[in-house]
C-alpha positions in Angstrom: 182.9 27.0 142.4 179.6 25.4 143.1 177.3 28.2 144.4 174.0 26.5 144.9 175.7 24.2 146.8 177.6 26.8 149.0 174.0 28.5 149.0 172.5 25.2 150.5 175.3 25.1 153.0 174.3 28.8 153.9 171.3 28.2 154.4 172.3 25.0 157.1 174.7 27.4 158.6 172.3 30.4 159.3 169.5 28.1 160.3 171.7 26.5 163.0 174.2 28.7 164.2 173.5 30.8 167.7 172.0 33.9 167.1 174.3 35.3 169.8 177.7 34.2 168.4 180.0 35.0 165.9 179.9 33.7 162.4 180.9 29.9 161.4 184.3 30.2 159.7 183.1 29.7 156.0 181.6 33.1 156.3 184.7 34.7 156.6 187.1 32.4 154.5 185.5 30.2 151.7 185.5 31.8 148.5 182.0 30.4 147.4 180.6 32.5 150.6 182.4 35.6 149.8 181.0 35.6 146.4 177.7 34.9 148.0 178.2 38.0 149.6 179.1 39.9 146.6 175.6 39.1 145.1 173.2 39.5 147.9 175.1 42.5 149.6 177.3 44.4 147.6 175.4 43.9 144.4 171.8 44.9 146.0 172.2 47.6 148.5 173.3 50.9 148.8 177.2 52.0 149.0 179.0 54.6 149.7 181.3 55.6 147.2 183.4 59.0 148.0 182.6 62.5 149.1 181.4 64.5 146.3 183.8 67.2 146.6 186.4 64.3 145.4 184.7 65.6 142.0 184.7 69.2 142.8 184.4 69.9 138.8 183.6 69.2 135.7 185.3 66.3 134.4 186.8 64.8 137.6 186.7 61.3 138.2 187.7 58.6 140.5 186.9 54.8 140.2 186.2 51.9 142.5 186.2 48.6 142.4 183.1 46.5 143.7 183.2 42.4 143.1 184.4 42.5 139.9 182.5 45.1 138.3 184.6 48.2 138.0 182.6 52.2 138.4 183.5 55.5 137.7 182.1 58.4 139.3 182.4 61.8 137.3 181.0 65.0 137.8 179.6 66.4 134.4 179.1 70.0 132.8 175.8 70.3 134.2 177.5 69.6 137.7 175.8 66.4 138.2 177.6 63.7 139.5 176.8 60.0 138.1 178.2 56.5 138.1 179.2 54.4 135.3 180.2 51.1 134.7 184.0 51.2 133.5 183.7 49.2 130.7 183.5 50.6 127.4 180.8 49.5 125.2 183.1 48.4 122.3 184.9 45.6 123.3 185.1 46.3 127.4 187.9 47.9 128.0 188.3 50.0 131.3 187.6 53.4 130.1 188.9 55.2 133.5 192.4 53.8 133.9 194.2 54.6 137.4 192.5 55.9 141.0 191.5 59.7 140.0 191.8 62.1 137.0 190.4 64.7 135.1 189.4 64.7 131.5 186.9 66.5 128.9 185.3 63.7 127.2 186.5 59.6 128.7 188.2 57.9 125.7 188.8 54.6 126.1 192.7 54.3 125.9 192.4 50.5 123.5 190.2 52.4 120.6 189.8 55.8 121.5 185.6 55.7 121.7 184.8 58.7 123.3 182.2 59.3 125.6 180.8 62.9 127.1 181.0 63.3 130.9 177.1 62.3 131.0 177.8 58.6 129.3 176.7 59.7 125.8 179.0 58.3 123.3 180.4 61.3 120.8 183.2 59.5 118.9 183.9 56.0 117.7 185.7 55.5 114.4 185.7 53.3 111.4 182.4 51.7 112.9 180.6 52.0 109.0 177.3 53.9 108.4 174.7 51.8 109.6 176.2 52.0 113.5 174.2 54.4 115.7 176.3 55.5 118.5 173.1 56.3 120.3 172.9 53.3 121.1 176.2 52.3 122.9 176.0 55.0 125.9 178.3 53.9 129.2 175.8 51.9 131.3 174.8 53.7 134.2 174.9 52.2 137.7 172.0 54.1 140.1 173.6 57.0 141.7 172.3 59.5 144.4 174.3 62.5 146.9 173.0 63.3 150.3 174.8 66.2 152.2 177.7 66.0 150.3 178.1 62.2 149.7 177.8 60.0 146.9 175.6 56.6 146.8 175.7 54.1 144.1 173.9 50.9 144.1 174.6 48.1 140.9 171.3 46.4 141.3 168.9 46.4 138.2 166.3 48.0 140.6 167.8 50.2 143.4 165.9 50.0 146.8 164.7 52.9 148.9 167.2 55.5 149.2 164.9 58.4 150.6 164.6 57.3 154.3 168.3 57.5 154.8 168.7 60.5 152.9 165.9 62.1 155.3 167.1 60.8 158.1 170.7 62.2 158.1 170.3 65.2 155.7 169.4 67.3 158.8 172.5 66.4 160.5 175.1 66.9 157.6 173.8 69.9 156.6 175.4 72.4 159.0 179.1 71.2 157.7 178.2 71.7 154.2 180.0 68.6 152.8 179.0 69.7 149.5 181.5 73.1 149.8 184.1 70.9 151.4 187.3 69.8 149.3 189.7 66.8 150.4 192.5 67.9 152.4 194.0 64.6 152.3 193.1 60.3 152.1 194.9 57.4 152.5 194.2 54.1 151.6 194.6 50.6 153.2 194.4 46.9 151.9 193.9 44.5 155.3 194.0 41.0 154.7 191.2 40.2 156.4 187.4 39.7 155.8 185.2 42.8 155.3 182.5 41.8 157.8 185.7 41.2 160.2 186.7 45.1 159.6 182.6 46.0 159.9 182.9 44.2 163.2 185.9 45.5 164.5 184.3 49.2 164.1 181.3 48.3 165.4 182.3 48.1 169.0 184.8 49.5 171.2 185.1 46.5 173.8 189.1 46.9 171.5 189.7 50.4 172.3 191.6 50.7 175.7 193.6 48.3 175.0 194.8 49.5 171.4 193.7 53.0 170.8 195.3 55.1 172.6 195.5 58.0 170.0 191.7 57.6 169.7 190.7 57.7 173.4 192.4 60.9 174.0 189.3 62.8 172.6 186.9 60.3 171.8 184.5 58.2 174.4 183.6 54.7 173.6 179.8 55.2 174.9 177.3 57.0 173.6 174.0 56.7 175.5 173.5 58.3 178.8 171.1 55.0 179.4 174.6 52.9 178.9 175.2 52.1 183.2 179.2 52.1 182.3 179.3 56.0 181.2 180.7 57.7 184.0 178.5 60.2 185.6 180.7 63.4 184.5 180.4 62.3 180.7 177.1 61.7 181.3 176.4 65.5 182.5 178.7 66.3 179.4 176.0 64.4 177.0 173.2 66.2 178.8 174.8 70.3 178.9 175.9 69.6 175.0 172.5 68.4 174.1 171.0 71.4 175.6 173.6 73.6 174.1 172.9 72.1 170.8 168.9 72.7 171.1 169.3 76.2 171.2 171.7 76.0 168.6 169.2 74.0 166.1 171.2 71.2 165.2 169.7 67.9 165.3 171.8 65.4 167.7 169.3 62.5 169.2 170.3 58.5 167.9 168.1 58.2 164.9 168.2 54.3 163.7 166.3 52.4 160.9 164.4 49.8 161.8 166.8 46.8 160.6 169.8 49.1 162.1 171.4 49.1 158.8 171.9 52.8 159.0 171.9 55.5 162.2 172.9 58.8 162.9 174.0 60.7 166.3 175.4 64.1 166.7 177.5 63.1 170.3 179.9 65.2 172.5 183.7 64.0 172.4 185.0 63.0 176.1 187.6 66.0 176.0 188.6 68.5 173.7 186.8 70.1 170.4 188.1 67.8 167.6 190.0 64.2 167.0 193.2 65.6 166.9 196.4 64.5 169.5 195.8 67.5 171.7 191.8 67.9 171.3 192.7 71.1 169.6 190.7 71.9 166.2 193.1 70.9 162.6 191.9 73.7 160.9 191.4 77.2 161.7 188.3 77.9 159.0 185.3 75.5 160.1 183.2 73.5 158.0 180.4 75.5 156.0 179.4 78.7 158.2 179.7 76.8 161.6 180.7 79.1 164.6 180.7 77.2 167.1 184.0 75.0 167.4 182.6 72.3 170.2 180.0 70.6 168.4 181.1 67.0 169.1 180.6 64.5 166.3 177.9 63.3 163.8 178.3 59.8 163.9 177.0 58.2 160.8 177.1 54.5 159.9 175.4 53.1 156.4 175.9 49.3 156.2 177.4 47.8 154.4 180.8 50.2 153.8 180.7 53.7 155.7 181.4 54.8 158.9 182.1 59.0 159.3 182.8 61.6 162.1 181.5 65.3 161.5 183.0 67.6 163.4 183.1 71.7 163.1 186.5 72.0 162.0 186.9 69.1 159.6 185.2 65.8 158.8 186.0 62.5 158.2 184.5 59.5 156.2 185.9 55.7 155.9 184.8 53.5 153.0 185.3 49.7 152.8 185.5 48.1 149.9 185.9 44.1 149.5 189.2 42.4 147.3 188.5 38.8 148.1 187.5 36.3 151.0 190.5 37.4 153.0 191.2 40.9 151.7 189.6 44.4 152.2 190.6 48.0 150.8 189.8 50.9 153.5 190.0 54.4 152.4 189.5 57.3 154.2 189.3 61.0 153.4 189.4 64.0 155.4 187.3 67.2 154.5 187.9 70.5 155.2 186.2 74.1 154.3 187.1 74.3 150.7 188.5 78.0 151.0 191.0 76.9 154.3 194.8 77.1 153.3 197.1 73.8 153.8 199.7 75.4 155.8 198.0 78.0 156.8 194.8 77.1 158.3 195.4 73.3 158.5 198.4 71.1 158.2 197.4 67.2 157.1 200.1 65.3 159.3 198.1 66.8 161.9 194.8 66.3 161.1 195.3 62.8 160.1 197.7 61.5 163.0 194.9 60.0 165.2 193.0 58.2 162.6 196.1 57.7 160.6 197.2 55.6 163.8 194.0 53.8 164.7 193.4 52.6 161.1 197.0 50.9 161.3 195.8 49.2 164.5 192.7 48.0 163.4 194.3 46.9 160.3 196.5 44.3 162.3 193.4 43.5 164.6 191.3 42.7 161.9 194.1 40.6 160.3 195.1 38.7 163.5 191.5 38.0 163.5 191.4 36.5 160.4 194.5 34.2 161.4 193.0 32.9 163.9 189.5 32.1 162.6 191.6 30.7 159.5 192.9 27.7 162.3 191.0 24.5 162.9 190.7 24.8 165.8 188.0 28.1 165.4 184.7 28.1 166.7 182.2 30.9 167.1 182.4 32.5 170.4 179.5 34.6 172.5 179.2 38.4 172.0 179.2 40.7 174.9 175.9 41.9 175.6 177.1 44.8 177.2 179.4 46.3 174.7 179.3 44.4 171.4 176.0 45.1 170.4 177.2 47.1 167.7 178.6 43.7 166.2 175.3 41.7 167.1 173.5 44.5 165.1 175.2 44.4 162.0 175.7 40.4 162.3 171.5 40.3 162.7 171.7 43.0 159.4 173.7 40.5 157.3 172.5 37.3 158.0 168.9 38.3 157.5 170.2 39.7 153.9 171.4 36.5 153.1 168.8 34.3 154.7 166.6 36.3 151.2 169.3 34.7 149.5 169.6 31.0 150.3 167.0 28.2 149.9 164.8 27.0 153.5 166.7 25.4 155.5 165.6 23.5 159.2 164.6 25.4 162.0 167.0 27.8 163.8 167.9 27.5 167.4 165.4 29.5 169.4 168.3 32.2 170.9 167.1 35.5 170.5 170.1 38.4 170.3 169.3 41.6 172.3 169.1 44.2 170.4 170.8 47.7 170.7 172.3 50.7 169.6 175.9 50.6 168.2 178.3 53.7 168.3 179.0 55.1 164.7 
């Protein structure tokens, strides 16, 4: 592994490619470039780690892997959640051993040090007198919750989280994430790149001809200024914005300026919910919500969340990267903490839609890979029209990594029109 090299070759790459087009291969196949990516993105920004109600109490925990640094997130006795690094300050053993658990203190199963739920180190024996176990607290990684989420960021200095937090607290806080408990998650592992599964979910030019669960409920626009809505949906957009006015709830496209994050509250194209039959899953809405047609909150956060709030339950999708050519996708549904499985919800249910169109982008993302893999790949021209989405969060990366990589000549002068993706 040579990285300055494969960061000098970056650098030729960005500076020459066409704005407009789709990645050169090495960006989403050569190992050097994936662990390029680990250290400008996934090691600087912001991620999206689970809902909080995945540690509905004191003492519950569920880990995640990141490059190769493993985290816990806990919730302590003072109910604050936090993440740690898994590695236990004797000899750096994984303190948190499995997916999810619950525990009074975390004892590292090689030596039995024993930490409190806030990283404090209580217990470590035969050390001698002079050791101070003050000084051998779990390192913390920077942690924050909006509306019911949890954000961790591994960098030594975290940058701004407040301007995302503003921006979509408004429009979480009517489902009252934070009184929601998982009704159910599964997870996937595609063997494909992770900017290839961003990609994927950041248009819908895919989704007639391989979601058919989806389209049932959901549209694939989202602007009344896009000309291919169809005027009925449009009037839909129009009465449920009006509706929602009166109702308070915030619901115009909100969008940092670099589009790495955006919100939108957005009607669905029929029924009140993502199910088979547009029918709601559960019975007992999210928070105090009456109102069962309240479309969704779409809410992207580059560089690993996509979500769909609606008034019956939520949804939100995490993407984690394995390797150069392997990504884990998880995704958890949320519903009122006091609703009843088999009573007021039943999980096949709820997750047969989603459960479906995860599969199928799972083996679109990796026939995309297998075909970029082939010699015979070059980068092709986005659609203007309809994969903005992708040009967005291709324009998002590459300027994260042009920080990254050392001057290289001038770029072609193609400039990428700029728009706003569906969440």
């Amino acid at each position: 592994m040579n990285l300055q090299a494969s960061r000098s070759r970056m650098a030729d790459l960005l500076a020459t490619r066409r704005a407009d087009y789709s990645l050169p291969q090495p960006f989403y196949n050569d190992a050097d470039f994936h662990q390029l990516d680990i250290e400008q993105i996934w090691y600087r920004n912001w991620l999206f780690a689970g809902p909080a109600c995945a540690v509905p109490a004191a003492g519950n925990w569920f880990t995640l892997e990141v490059g190769t640094s493993s985290l816990v997130i806990v919730r302590g006795a003072d109910g604050v959640v936090r993440a740690f690094y898994n590695t236990c300050r004797h000899r750096g053993s994984k303190v948190c051993v499995g997916d999810a658990g619950k525990a009074a203190k975390l004892v590292c199963p090689y030596h039995q040090w024993t930490y409190e739920l806030d990283g404090r180190l209580l217990f470590a024996r035969e050390m001698g007198p002079d050791f101070k176990a003050a000084d051998f607290s779990l390192k913390q990684a920077h942690c924050r919750t909006v509306g019911g989420y949890v954000y961790i960021c591994l960098a030594d200095e975290a940058p701004d989280f407040d301007a995302f937090s503003q921006m979509v607290q408004p429009y979480m806080q009517p489902h009252d994430l934070e009184n929601a408990k998982v009704a159910c998650s599964s997870t996937l592992v595609e063997q494909a790149n992770w900017k290839l599964v961003i990609e994927n979910n950041r248009e819908c030019y895919h989704c007639t001809g391989n979601h058919p669960e989806l389209l049932r409920t959901l549209s694939e626009f989202d602007s009344t200024d896009d000309p291919r809505v169809a005027p009925a949906f449009a009037d839909r957009i129009r009465a449920k914005a009006a509706e929602w006015d009166a109702e308070g709830l915030p619901h115009a496209s909100q969008n940092s300026p670099d589009k790495r994050f955006r919100v939108v509250r957005l009607p669905l194209a029929h029924g009140e919910s993502m199910t088979m039959d547009g029918k709601p899953a559960v019975k007992q809405l999210l928070g105090n919500l009456q109102n069962k047609d309240l479309g969704s909150v779409r809410m992207l956060s580059l560089p690993n969340n996509w979500n769909h709030l609606q008034a019956d339950h939520a949804i939100a999708f995490r993407v984690l990267p394995l390797g150069p050519q392997l990504t884990q996708v998880t995704t958890w549904w949320l519903v009122n903490k006091d609703a009843q499985e088999g009573v007021d919800y039943h999980p096949e249910e709820m997750m047969q839609v989603w459960a479906a169109t995860n599969d199928q982008d799972r083996v679109l993302a990796e026939n995309n890979q297998a075909g970029i893999n082939s010699k015979a790949y070059e980068p092709g021209p986005y659609s203007q029209t309809i994969e903005f989405g992708v040009q967005n969060f291709i324009d998002w990366y590459t300027g994260q990594m042009a920080e990254m990589v050392p001057p290289a000549r001038a770029a072609i002068p193609i400039q990428p029109i700029h728009l706003v993706a569906s969440a």
